[in-house]
C-alpha positions in Angstrom: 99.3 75.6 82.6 100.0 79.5 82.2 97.7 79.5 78.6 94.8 78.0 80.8 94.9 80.2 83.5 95.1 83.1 81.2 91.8 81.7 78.8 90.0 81.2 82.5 91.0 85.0 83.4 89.9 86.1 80.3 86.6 84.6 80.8 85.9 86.3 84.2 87.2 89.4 83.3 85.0 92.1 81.0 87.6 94.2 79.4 85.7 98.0 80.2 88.7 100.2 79.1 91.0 98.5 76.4 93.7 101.0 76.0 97.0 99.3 75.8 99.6 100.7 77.7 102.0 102.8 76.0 105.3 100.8 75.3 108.2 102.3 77.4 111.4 102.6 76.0 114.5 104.6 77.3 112.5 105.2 80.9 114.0 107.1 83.2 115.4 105.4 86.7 112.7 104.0 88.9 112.2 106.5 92.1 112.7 104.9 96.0 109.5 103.7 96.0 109.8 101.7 92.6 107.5 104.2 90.4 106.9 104.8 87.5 104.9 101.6 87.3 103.2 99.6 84.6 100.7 97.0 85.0 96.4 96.7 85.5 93.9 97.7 88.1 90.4 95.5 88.4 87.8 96.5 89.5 84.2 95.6 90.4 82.3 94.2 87.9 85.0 93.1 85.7 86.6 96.5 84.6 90.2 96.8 84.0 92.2 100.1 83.5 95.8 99.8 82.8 98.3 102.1 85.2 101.2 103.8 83.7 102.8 105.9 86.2 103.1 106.6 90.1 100.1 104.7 92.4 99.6 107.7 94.8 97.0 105.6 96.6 99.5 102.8 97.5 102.2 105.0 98.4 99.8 106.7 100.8 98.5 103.9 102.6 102.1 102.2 103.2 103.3 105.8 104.2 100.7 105.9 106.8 101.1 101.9 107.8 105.3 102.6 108.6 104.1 106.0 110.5 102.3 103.8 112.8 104.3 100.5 113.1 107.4 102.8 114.1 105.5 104.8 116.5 104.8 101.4 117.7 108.7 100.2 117.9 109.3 103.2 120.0 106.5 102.0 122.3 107.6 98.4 122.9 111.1 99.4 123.3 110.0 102.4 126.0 108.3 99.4 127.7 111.5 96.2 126.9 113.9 99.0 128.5 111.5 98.7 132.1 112.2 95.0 132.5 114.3 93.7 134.4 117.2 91.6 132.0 114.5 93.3 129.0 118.0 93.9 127.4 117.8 92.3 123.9 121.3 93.7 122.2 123.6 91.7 121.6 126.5 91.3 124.5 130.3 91.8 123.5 131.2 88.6 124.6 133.2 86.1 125.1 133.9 85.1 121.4 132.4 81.9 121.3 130.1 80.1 123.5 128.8 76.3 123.6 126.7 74.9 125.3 127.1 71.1 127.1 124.4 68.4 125.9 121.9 67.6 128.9 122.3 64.3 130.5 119.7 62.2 129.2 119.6 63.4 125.9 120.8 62.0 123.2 123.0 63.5 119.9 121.8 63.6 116.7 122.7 60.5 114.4 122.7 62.3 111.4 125.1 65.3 112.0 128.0 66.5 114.3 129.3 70.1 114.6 132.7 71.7 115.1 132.7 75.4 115.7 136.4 76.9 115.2 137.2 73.3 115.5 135.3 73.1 119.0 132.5 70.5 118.5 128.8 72.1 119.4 126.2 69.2 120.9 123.5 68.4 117.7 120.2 67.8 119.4 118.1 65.7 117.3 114.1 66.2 117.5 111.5 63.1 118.0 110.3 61.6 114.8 107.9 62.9 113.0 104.6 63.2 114.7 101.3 63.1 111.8 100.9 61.0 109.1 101.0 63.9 106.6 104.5 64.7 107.4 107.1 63.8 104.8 110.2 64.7 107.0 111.3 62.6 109.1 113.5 64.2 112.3 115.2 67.5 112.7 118.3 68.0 113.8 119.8 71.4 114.7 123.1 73.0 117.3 123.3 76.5 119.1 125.5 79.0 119.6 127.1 82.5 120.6 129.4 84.4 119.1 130.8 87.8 118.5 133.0 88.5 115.0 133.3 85.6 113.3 133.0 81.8 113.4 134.6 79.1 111.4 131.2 76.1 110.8 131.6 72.5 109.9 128.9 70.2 109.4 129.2 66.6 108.7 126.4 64.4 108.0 127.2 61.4 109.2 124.6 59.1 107.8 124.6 60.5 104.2 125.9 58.8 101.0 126.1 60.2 97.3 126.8 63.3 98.4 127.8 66.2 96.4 127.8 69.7 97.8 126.1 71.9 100.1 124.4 75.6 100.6 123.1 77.8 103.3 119.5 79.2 103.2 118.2 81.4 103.6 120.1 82.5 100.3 119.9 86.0 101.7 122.6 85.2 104.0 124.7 85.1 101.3 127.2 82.7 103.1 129.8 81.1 101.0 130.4 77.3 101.4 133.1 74.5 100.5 132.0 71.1 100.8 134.8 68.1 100.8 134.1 64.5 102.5 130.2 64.8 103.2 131.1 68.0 105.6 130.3 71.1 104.7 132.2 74.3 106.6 131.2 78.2 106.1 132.5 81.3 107.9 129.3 83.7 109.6 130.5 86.6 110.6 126.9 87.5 112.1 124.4 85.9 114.4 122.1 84.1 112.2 119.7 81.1 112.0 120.1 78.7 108.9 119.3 75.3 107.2 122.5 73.5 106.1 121.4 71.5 103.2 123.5 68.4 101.1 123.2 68.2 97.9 121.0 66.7 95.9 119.2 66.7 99.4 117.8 70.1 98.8 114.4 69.9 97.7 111.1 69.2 99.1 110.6 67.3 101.5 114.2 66.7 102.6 114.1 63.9 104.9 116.2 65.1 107.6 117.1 68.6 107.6 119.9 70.3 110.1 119.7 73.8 111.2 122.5 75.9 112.9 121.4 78.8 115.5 124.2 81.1 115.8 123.0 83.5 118.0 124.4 87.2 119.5 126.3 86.8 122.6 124.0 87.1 125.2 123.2 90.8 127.1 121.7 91.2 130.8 121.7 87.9 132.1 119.8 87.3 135.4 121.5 86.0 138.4 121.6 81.8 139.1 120.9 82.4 142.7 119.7 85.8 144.9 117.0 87.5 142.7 113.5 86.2 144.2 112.2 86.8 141.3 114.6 84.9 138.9 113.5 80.8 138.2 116.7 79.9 137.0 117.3 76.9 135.1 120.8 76.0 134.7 122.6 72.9 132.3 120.5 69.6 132.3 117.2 68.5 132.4 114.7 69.9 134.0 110.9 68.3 134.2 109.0 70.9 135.5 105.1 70.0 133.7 102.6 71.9 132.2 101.0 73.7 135.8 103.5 76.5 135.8 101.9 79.9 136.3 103.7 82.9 135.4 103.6 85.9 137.7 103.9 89.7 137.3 107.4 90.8 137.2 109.3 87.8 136.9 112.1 86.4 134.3 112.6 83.0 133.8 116.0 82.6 132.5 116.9 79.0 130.4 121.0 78.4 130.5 122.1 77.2 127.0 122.4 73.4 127.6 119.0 73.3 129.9 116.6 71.3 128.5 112.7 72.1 130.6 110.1 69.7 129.9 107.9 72.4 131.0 105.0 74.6 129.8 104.6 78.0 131.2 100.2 79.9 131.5 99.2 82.9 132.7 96.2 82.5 134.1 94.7 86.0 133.5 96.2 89.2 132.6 100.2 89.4 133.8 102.8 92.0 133.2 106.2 92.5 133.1 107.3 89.3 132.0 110.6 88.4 130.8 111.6 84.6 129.5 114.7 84.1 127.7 118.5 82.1 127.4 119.6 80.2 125.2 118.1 76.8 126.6 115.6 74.4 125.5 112.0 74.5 126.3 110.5 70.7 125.5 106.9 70.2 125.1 107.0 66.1 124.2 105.3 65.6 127.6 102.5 67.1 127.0 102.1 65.0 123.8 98.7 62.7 123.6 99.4 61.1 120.6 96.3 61.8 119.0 95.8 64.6 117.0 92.4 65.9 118.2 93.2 65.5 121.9 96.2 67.5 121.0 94.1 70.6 120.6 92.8 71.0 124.0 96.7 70.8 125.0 97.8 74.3 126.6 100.8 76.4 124.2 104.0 75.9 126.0 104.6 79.8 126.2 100.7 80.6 126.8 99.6 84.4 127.3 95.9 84.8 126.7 94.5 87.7 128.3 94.9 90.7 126.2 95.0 92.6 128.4 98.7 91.8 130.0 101.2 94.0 128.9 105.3 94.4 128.4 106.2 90.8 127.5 109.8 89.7 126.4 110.5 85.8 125.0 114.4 86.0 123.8 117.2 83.7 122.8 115.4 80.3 123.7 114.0 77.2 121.2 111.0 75.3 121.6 110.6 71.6 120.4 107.9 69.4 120.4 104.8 71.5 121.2 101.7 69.6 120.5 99.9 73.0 120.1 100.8 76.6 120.3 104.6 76.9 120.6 104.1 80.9 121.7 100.8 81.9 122.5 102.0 85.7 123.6 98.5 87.8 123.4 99.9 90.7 126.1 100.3 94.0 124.7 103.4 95.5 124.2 105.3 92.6 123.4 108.4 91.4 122.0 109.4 88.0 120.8 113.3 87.7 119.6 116.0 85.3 118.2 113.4 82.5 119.4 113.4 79.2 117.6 110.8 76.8 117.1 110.4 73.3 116.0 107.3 71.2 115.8 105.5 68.6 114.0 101.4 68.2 114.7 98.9 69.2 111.8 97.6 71.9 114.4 100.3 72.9 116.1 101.2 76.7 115.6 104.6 78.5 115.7 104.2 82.2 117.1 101.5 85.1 117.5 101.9 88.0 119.3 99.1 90.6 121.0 98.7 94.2 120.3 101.2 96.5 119.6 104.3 93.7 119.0 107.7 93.1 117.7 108.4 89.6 115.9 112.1 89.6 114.9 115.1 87.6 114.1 112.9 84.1 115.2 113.1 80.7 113.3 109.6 79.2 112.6 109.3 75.1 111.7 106.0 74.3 112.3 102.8 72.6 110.6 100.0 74.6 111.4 100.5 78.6 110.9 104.0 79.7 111.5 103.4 83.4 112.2 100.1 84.7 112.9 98.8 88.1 111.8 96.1 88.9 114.1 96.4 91.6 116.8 97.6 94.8 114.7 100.2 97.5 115.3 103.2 94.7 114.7 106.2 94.8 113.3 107.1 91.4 111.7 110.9 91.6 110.7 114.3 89.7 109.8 112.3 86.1 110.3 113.1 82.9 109.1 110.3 80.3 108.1 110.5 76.8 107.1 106.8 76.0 106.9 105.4 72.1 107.1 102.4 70.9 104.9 99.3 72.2 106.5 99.8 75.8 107.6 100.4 79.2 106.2 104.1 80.9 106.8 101.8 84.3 106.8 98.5 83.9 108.3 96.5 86.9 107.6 93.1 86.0 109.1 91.0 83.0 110.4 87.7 84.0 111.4 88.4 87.1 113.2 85.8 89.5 114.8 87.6 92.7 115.4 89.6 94.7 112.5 93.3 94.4 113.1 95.2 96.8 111.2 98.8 98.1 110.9 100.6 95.3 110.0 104.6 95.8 108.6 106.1 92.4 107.6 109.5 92.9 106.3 112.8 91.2 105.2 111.7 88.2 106.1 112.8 84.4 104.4 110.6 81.4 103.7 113.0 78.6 103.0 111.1 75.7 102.5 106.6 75.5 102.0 106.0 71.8 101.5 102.2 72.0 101.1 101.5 69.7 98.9 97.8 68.2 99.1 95.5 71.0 100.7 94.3 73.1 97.9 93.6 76.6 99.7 97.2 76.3 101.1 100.0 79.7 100.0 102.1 81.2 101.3 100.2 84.2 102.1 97.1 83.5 103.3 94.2 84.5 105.2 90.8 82.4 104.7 88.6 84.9 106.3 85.2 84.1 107.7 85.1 86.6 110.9 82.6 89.9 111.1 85.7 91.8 111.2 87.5 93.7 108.8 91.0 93.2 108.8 93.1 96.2 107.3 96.2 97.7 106.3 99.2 95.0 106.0 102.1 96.3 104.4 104.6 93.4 103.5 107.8 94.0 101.8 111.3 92.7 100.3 110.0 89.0 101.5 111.8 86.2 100.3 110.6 82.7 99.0 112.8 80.3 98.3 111.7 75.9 98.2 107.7 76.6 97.3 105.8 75.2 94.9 102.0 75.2 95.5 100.8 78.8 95.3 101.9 82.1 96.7 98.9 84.2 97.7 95.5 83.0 98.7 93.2 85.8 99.7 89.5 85.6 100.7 86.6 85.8 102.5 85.0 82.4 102.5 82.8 80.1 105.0 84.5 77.4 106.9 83.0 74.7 109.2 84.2 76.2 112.4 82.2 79.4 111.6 78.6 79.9 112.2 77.3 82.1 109.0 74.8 84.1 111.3 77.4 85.8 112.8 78.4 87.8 109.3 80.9 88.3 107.2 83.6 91.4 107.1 86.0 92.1 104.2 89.6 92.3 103.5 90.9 95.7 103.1 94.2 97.8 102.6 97.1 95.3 101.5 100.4 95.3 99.7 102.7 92.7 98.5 105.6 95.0 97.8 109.0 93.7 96.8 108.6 89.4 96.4 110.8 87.4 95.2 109.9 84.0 94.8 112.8 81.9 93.4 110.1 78.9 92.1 107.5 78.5 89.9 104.2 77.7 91.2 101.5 74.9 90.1 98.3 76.6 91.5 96.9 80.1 90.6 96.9 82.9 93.0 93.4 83.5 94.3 91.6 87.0 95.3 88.4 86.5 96.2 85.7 88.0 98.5 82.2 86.0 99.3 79.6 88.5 97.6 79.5 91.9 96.2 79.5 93.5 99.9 81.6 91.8 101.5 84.5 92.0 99.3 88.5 91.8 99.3 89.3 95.4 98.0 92.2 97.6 97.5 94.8 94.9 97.5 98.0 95.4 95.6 100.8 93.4 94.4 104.1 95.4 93.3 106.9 94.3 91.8 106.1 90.6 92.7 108.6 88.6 91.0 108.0 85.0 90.6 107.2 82.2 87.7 110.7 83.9 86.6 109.5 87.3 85.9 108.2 90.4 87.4 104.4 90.3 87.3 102.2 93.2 85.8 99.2 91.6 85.0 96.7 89.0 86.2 97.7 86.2 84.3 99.2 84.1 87.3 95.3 84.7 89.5 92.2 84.1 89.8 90.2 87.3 90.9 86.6 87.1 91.2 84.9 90.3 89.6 81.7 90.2 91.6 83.4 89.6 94.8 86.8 92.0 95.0 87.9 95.2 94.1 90.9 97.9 93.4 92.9 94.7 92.9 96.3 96.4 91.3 98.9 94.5 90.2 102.1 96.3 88.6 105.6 96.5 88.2 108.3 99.1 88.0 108.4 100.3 84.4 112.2 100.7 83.9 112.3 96.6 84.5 114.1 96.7 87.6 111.3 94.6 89.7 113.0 93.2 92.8 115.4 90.6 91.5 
């Protein structure tokens, strides 16, 4: 596979300068920022020059994206600290919190939960929804906790067991595995996938997640605050026609479960929606795929030009379309968990100037949508279906985003499988617009086979040509690790010489089991691209 994508490469490429790089023996420690580096810049028209040394140009533009993404921080949290319960730190207490099951709702079959040898309710999700989808349910428990907590899942309906792990493997969490349960200690609020051995590979039939979360902080009154909807333990079937309104928090107790869909219906501000309940969005469900996309997102912000906008704590299940649709400006979305199954139905995307941290993303379509600019995409968790992207850079934008930094992040499972342009960073760009300047670092792949990166500027049937076409401009890939080998080229590519994909760079990108310096694992178009640098550090420590 490798040999032929290298002969292919070698046939695009025209070799302008040939100087080998110099061979680097004894080098001196790599600096913060990884240099000195080895590896190849291509350029327009085929040429090649080989880089031995520091990539000023790179270091300038992430430089100047973290300048603005922090600025931006500083601005959403200026606005979080005016809401009302906007408080997103963690409580100090109590030690341990569960939550009761609804009435109505049945446990999960497959798993039960003891937390210090208290047993936590295991919700189980509806069966799988498209015919696409390999899994088959989802079953997952929630909690709070300060210090530390003592974990022991069982999986009841499992035979031939052997063992069991935690991803994301970043969460380095230690287990011991003895009669098909599996216990570990977390001594921080985290959201994982508890996986059985040999169970652990693509597609796994029925996965179970635990959400630890942070004990909760500034919790809003049951009764006495008019503008509090408070919805306590139990079920709650509210429907889809519930506006939201300036200045009000909606407050979900852990063990509510809302059949409910919240809409502003033009621009609102001030809004805080958080807890630790369920929001469930089966109801809303057609059963048909293409009906499903005129279905309203169950959190559903359009008008851009709302503003200060908090979702925290909850988890969303079932959406038949977008799970958050949260387009205000100054927005944060936090520890929120989503869960969903449709072959359009996306996980999260946030406005203008936004925080996206700590959330867990299960979806189909696009997990976590890169759109709006100034956004700071951090400490995420992504187990991404078949159809989607985990990273979705662009679709047929008209405006030029920019000022993007994506970082520590975890993709524990991709399961694309049969749609060839699928990666797991991706943008298939067809828009006028230019989007620009996306830093991504120290992101973590872990359970993905198709392809990595997909990047390009291509036509699409839900694009009219006449419009025009933009280009994709100012990216990095800095610091991934991909733990699997892949069995489909990378691909850079813009859709003529003036609307190109330029000035992308991949550094210290470690998959295929090595660091990568070269372009023997892509497919870069010549006529179509350009500055396309791809390089490692030189003193071999590349990101492992």
């Amino acid at each position: 596979m490798r040999a032929r994508r290298l002969r292919r490469l070698c046939t695009v490429f025209t070799v302008a300068v040939t100087a080998a790089a110099t061979a680097l023996t004894g080098a001196a420690p790599a600096a913060a920022n990884g240099a000195p580096y080895v590896g190849n810049q291509y350029d327009y028209g085929g040429v090649r020059t080989p880089i031995d040394g520091d990539i000023p140009t790179v270091d300038s533009i992430a430089d100047s994206i973290t300048g603005s993404t922090d600025a931006t921080l500083a601005d959403v949290a200026n606005h979080r600290a005016s809401l009302p319960y906007g408080d997103i730190t963690p409580g100090s207490g109590p030690a341990l919190s569960l939550y009761p099951g609804p009435t109505g709702i049945p446990a999960s079959d497959q798993y039960s939960v003891q937390v210090n040898d208290q047993p936590s309710f295991v919700y189980k999700s509806v069966a799988a929804k498209h015919d696409t989808n390999r899994e088959l349910d989802t079953s997952w428990t929630s909690f709070s906790f300060t210090g530390s907590v003592t974990v022991q899942v069982t999986a009841l309906a499992g035979s031939g067991l052997t063992g069991c792990l935690i991803r994301p493997y970043s969460a380095a969490i230690t287990t011991t595995f003895a009669g098909n349960t599996c216990t570990f200690t977390m001594s921080q609020p985290r959201n994982v996938s508890v996986e059985f051995q040999p169970n652990i590979h693509n597609p796994i039939q029925h996965p179970m997640l635990v959400f630890a979360n942070p004990a909760e902080n500034d919790v809003p009154p049951a009764t006495g605050d008019p503008n509090v909807l408070y919805f306590g333990p139990g079920v709650h079937q509210i429907g889809s026609g519930n506006v939201l309104h300036s200045n009000e928090t909606i407050y979900l107790a852990g063990g509510a479960w809302v059949q409910g869909a919240f809409i502003a219906n033009g621009p609102v501000d001030n809004v805080t929606i958080k807890g630790r309940g369920v929001l469930d969005g089966s109801f809303l469900d057609t059963g048909n795929q293409d009906s499903n996309k005129n279905q309203p997102g169950m959190i559903d912000i359009a008008d851009q030009s709302s503003q200060n906008l908090l979702v925290e704590g909850i988890t969303l299940v079932n959406a038949p379309r977008f799970n958050v649709r949260a387009l205000a400006q100054y927005t944060t979305i936090e520890n929120v968990k989503t869960m969903s199954w449709w072959y359009s139905t996306d996980g999260m995307v946030a406005g203008n100037k936004a925080l996206v941290e700590n959330n867990f993303v299960k979806s189909n379509d696009d997990s976590i949508k890169l759109f709006w600019g100034d956004e700071v995409v951090r400490g995420n968790t992504v187990w991404q279906l078949e159809n989607g992207a985990p990273f979705m850079i662009s679709w047929n934008l008209e405006g030029d985003p920019s000022n993007f930094h994506v970082y520590d992040d975890d993709v524990i499972h991709a399961e694309h499988y049969q749609i060839e342009k699928s990666a797991v960073f991706r943008a298939l760009h067809a828009g006028a617009g230019t989007p620009n300047r996306y830093l991504f670092e120290n992101v973590r792949v872990e359970n993905a086979t198709w392809r990595l990166f997909y990047l390009t500027v291509e036509n699409n049937k839900w694009y009219d040509p006449t419009l025009g076409y933009g280009e994709l401009d100012q990216l990095i890939f800095r610091n991934i690790h991909a733990y699997t080998n892949y069995t489909h080229p990378n691909v850079v590519q813009g859709i003529d010489g003036t609307h190109k994909v330029r000035d992308v760079n991949f550094v210290n990108v470690f998959t295929d089991n090595r660091c990568i310096g070269n372009a023997e694992d892509f497919t870069i178009d010549p006529a179509t691209t350009n500055a396309i640098r791809i390089v490692k550090s030189a003193d071999g420590s590349c990101w492992t």
